[in-house]
N, C-alpha and C positions, 0 to 999 in steps of 0.2 A: 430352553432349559429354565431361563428365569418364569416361564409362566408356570412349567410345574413345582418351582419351589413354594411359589405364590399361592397355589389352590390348596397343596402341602399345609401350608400354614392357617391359610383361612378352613380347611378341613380339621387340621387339631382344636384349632380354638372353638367352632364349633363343638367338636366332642364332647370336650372340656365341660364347655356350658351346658350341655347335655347329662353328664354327668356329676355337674356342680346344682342343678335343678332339680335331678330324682331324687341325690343322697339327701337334701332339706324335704323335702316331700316324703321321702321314706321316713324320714324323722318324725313328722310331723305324724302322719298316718301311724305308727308306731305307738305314736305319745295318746294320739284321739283312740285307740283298740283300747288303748289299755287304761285309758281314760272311763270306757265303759262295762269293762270288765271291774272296774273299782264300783263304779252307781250299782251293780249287779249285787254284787258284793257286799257291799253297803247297806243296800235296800234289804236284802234278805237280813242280815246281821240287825240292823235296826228294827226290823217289822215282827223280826225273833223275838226281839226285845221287848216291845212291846206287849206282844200275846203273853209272854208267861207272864208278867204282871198285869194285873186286873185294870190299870190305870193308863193315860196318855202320857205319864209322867217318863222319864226315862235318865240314864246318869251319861252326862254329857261326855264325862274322861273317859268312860268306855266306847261310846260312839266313835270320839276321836280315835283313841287306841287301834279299834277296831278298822279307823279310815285310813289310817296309816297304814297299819300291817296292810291291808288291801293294796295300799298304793305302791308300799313296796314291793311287795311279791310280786305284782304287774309291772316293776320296771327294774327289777332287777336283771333282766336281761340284756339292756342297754349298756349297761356299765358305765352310767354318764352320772354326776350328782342330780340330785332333784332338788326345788323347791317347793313347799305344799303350805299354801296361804288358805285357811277357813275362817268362813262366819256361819252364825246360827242367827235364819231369818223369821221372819213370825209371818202369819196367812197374809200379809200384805206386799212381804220382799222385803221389810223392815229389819235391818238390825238387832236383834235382840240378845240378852245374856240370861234372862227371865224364863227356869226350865218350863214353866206351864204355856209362855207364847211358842216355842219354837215348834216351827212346821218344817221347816226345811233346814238344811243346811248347804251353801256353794261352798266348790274348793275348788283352788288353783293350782295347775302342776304348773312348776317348769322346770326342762331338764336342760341343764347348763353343760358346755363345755369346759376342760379344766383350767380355764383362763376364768370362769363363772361368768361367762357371757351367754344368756337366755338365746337358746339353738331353738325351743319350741315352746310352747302356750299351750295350756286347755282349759278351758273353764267347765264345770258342770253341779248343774244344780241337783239335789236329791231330795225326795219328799219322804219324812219322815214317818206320815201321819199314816194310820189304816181307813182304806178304802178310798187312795188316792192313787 
């Protein structure tokens, strides 16, 4: 009787860890879909932007604006808070705040649980520029 309590036990915690390794991974996977349903999003919104003015110049508050609402509407389903860290890089991966150098922009999610301890990560970078 004590061997089947035994396997009993070693059978839950097994589970357990089984289903403590998907639900992070389903997070994860979650975070990365929707991670690129934003670049989609983005891309079109900025490359929009672009065409109707005649120039490579572009207004960076709306880019952001635009990268937000993106990122919200793609994790609003979560129901978990987010964090979203961005920079605007220039053709080299260089930092920049100089509207004429920026080619790119990275952003960072993360969706935190209600203690705001970082459950997931995604990083992705977006190019700004037409015919890239």
């Amino acid at each position: 009787m004590t061997t089947w309590i035994k396997y009993t036990v070693i059978g839950l915690i097994f589970v357990l860890a089984i289903l403590w390794v998907s639900n992070i991974g389903l997070r994860h996977s979650t975070n990365v879909s929707a991670i690129q349903e934003v670049q989609v999003g983005t891309e079109s919104a900025s490359i929009g932007q672009l065409r109707e003015s005649a120039t490579n110049a572009f207004d960076k508050r709306a880019l952001v604006a635009n990268l937000l609402l993106e990122i919200t509407r793609s994790h609003k389903e979560q129901g978990k808070d987010i964090k979203v860290d961005y920079v605007f890089l220039d053709e080299s991966g260089n930092v920049t705040n100089n509207d004429n150098e920026i080619k790119s922009v990275q952003f960072r999610i993360q969706i935190l649980d209600d203690d705001g301890t970082v459950l997931s990560t995604s990083t992705q970078r977006t190019t700004l520029t037409k015919g890239d």
